[in-house]
N, C-alpha and C positions, 0 to 999 in steps of 0.2 A: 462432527458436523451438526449446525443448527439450521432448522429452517422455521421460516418465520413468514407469512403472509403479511403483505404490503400493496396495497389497494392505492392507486396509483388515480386522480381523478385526473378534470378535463383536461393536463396540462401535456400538450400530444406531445412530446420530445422526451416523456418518460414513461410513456402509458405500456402497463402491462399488457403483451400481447401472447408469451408463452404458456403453453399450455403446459403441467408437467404429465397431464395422460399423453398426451401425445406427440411424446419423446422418443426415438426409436430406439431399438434395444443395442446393444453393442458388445461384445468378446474384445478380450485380449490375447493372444498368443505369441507364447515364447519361442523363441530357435535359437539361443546364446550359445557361444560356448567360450572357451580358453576360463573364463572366470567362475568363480564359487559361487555356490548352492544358495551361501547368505548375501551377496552381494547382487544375483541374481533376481532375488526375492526382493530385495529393496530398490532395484530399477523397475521391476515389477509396480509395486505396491507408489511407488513416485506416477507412471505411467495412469495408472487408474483413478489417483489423486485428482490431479492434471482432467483428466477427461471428464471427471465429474463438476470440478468446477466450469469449465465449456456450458456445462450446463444443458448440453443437447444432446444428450445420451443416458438412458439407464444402463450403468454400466454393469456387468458382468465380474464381481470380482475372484471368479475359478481363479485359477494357475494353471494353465494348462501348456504342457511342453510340445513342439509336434515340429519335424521337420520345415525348414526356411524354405524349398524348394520345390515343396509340395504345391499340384496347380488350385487347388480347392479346399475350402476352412475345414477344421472334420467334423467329425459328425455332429457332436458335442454342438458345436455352432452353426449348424447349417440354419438351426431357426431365427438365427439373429439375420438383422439386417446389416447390421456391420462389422466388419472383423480386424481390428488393425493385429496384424501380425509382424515381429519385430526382429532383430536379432544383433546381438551383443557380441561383437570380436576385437580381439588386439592384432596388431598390423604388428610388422618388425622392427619400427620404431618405439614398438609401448603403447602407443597411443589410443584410444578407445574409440572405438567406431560401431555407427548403428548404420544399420539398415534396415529399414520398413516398407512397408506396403498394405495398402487399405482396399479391405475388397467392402463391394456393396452388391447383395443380395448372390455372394459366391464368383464375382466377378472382381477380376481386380480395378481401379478406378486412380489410383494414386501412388506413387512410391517418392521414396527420394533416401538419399542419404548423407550421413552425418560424422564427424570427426570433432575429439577433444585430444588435445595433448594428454591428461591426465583422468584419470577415472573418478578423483575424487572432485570433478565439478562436475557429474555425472548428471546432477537435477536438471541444468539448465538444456541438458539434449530432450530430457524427458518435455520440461517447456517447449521448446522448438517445437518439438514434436503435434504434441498439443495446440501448438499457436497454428501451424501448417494446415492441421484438419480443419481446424477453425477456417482460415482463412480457404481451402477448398470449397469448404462447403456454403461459403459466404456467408456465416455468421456476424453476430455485431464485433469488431475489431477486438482484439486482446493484445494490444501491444503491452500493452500494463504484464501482462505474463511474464516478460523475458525483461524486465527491468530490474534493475539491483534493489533494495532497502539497504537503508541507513540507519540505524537506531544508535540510540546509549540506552547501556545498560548498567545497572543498579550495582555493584556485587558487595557492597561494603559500605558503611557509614562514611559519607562523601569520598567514598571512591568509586570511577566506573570505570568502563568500555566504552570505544566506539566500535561498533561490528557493522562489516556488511554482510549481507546476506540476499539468498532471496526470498520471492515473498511465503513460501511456505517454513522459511527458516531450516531445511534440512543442508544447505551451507551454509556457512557463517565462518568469516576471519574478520579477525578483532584486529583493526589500523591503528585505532590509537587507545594504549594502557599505559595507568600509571597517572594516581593526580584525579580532578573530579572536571568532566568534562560533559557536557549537557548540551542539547539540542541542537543536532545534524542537521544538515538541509542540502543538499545537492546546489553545486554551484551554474550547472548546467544540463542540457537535455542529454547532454551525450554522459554522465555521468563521470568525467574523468576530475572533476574536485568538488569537493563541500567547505562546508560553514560547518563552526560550531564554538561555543561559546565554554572558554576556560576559564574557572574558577581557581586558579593554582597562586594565583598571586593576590597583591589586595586588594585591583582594582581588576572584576571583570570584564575580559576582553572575548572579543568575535575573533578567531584566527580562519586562516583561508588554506587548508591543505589539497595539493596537486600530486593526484593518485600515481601519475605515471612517474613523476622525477622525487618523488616522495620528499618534497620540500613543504615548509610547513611557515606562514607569515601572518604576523597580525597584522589587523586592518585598522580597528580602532578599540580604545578603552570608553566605558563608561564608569562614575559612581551609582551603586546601588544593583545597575543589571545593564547587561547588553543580551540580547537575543536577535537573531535573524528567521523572521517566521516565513518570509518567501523573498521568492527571484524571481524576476518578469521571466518572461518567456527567453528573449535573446539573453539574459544574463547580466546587462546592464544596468538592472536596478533591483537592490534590494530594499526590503520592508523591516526597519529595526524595532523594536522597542528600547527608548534605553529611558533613564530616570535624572535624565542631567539636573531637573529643577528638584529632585527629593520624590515626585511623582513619575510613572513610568507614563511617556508620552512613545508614538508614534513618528516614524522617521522614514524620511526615503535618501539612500542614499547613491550617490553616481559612482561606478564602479571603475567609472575610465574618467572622472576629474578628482575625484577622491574628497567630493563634497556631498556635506548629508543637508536635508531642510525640513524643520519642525513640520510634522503635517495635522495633527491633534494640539487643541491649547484646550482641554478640559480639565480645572483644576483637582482632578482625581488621580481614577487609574483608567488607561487605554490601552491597550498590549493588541497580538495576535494580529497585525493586521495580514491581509490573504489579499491579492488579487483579484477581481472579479473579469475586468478586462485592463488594455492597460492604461485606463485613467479615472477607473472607480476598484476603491477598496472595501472590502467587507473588514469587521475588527469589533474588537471586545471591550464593554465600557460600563462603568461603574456609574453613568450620568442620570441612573432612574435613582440609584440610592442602593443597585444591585446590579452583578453581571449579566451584559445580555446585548445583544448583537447590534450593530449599527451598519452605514453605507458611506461613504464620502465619497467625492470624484476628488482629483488631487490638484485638481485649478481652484477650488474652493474651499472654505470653512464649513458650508452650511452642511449639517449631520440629520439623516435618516435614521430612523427607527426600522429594523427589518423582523425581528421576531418580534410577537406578542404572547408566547406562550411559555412557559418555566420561571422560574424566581432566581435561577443560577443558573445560565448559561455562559460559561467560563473555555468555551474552544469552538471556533470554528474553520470550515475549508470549505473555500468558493470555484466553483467551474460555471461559469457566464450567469445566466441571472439564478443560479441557484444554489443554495448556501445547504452545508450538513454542520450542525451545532449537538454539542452535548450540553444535556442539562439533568440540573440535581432534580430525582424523583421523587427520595423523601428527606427526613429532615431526624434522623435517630440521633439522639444525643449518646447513647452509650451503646450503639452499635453502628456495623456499616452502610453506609446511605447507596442506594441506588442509583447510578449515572448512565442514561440513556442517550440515544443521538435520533434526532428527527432532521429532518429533510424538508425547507421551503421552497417554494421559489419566490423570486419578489415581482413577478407580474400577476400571480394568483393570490388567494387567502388561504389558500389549502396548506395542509401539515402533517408531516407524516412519522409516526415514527419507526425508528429501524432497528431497535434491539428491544429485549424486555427484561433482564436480568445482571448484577454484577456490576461494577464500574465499566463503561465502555467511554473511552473516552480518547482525543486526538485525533479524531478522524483527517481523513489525506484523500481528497477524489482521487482519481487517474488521470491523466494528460487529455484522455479523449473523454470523460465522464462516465464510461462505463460500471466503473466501481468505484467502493471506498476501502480503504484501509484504514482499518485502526487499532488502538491496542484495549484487549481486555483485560479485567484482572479480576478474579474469582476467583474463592473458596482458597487463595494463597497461590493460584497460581498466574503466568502472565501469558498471553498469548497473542501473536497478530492476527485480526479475523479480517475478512474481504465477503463484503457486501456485492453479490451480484445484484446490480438494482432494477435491471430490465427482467430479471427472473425470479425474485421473491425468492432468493439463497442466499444463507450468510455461514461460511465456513471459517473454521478456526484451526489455527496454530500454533502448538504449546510450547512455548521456551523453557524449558526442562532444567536451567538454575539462572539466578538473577533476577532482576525487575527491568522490564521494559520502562525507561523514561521520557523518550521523545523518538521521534522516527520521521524520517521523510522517504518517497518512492519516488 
């Protein structure tokens, strides 16, 4: 875990307001059984994970074992103000089942409980879990918690993966192997298909696979590239770049007439375009003589300038009028250059940035703005980090072989 201060100015719809003194203290305890010692420790240790990023808890990382049924936390906790107490059983089906309950100040205040088919998507009760206190307690929303990631991943000289996983990355199944396939994008809110662009033949294509009938369709080819960097909100329109004139231009294309319309004529390079709402796009443009961000509404030509800060900023992701962009920090010719992500909005001048080390780059707001996701990659390794941004916390997730290439949440 990194943390990183983030001074937040007049802009009230992101201003720092947490304090991290005073965050109340919190315990965990265990009452599992049927299952092992190791697997025990890893619902465990996912549990604590999860609460830390909440972000409204010093958490307590003991282990401590004590009866489910007991009316009072033991002693060990009596000084915390919080105790979620949990317990881990399989039913006569197999099936994995939690039960919890959250006491406050030795009082119980909460419970509920949970069921999965199989134990090995175990994280995502641990999220519920997580998401529930959150939302008892009226904290800022985390739905972002229990959503899937999509990435490709690297494993081989134009060979990858696509994997889902979630956002800590301790599940993960790989949908599509075999062949070189790049940049995922969720085809909807509910998750049940994505975009992603295959490179397996001569001309790359966007294919559209549907998770539930595991059917898999191309939509269109481009020469040069096709990418899909987003989906409006209903799913009716995506944002392509493809390179039909030799240059990569900007496209919007209708998903229910099966027609696309040029939306960028800048004799360069335009990629990346994001959503802002749904009739202005943010997007990446080569038009100063270098990469670096712009704005368009989609009834119009005429192009906004929205950063004035870095010499290469080459990614950005938009949630309503405020944009997260990476850009190059230094310029090392025979070593590795630094790639940071700062934070505007475009009714202020203000700038912020939000890492300080390592390529961090690809950032992904969350549905509600909460967070960012993106991917890092340091000292050889890759990992997804999540910016809490209303709490000056940015935690990471190490993907333990392969190279993170693209991802969407």
């Amino acid at each position: 875990m990194l943390y990183f201060n983030i001074v937040y100015a007049a802009d009230a719809t992101i201003e720092v307001i947490k304090k991290v003194a005073s965050k109340p203290s919190m315990a965990v305890e265990d009452s599992s059984i049927n299952y092992g010692d190791t697997f025990k420790l890893k619902f465990f240790k996912s549990i604590v994970a999860d609460l830390n990023v909440l972000s409204l808890f010093n958490v307590d990382r003991h282990h401590r074992i004590v009866p489910y049924d007991d009316a009072s936390v033991i002693v060990q906790d009596k000084d915390k103000e919080y105790v979620l107490r949990y317990k881990l059983f399989e039913d006569d089906n197999g099936a994995m089942n939690v039960a919890m309950k959250l006491f406050h100040n030795n009082e119980e205040v909460f419970a509920k409980n949970y069921r999965v088919s199989n134990k090995s998507i175990y994280i995502f009760v641990s999220h519920a879990i997580a998401f529930d206190i959150n939302e008892y307690l009226g904290a800022d929303p985390v739905s972002w918690m229990k959503k899937k990631v999509i990435f490709a991943k690297i494993i081989a000289p134009k060979k990858s993966e696509i994997v889902i996983s979630d956002y800590t990355l301790s599940y993960q199944h790989t949908i599509i192997s075999g062949g070189f396939n790049l940049f995922p994008k969720w085809a909807n809110q509910s998750q049940t298909a994505f975009y992603y662009t295959s490179l397996d033949s001569s001309i790359p294509t966007l294919k559209y696979v549907d998770i539930k009938t595991a059917s898999v369709k191309s939509i269109l080819s481009s020469d040069g590239m096709i990418v899909c960097s987003d989906v409006s909100p209903d799913g009716k329109t995506l944002l392509l770049t493809m390179a039909k004139d030799g240059q990569p231009d900007i496209y919007s294309y209708n998903t229910q007439t099966k027609k696309y319309r040029r939306e960028t004529y800048y004799k360069g390079i335009d990629v990346n375009g994001q959503f802002m709402n749904k009739d202005t796009i943010a997007f990446v443009s080569s038009r100063l003589g270098y990469p670096n961000i712009f704005m368009k509404k989609l009834s119009s030509r005429a192009v906004e300038q929205v950063v004035y800060y870095g010499n290469s900023n080459v990614a950005c992701s938009a949630h309503g009028h405020y944009i997260v962009y990476e850009a190059r920090e230094t310029s090392n010719a025979f070593s590795s250059n630094t790639f940071n992500l700062h934070l505007v909005s475009t009714q202020t001048d203000m700038i912020r940035r939000l890492t300080a080390t390592g390529v961090n780059e690809f950032p992904r707001f969350s549905k509600d703005g909460d967070a960012i996701l993106f991917i890092k990659n340091y000292k050889g390794q890759s990992s997804i980090g999540v910016i809490r941004l209303n709490y000056n916390k940015n935690y990471l997730f190490p993907l333990h072989s392969g190279r993170i290439q693209s991802m969407d949440w």
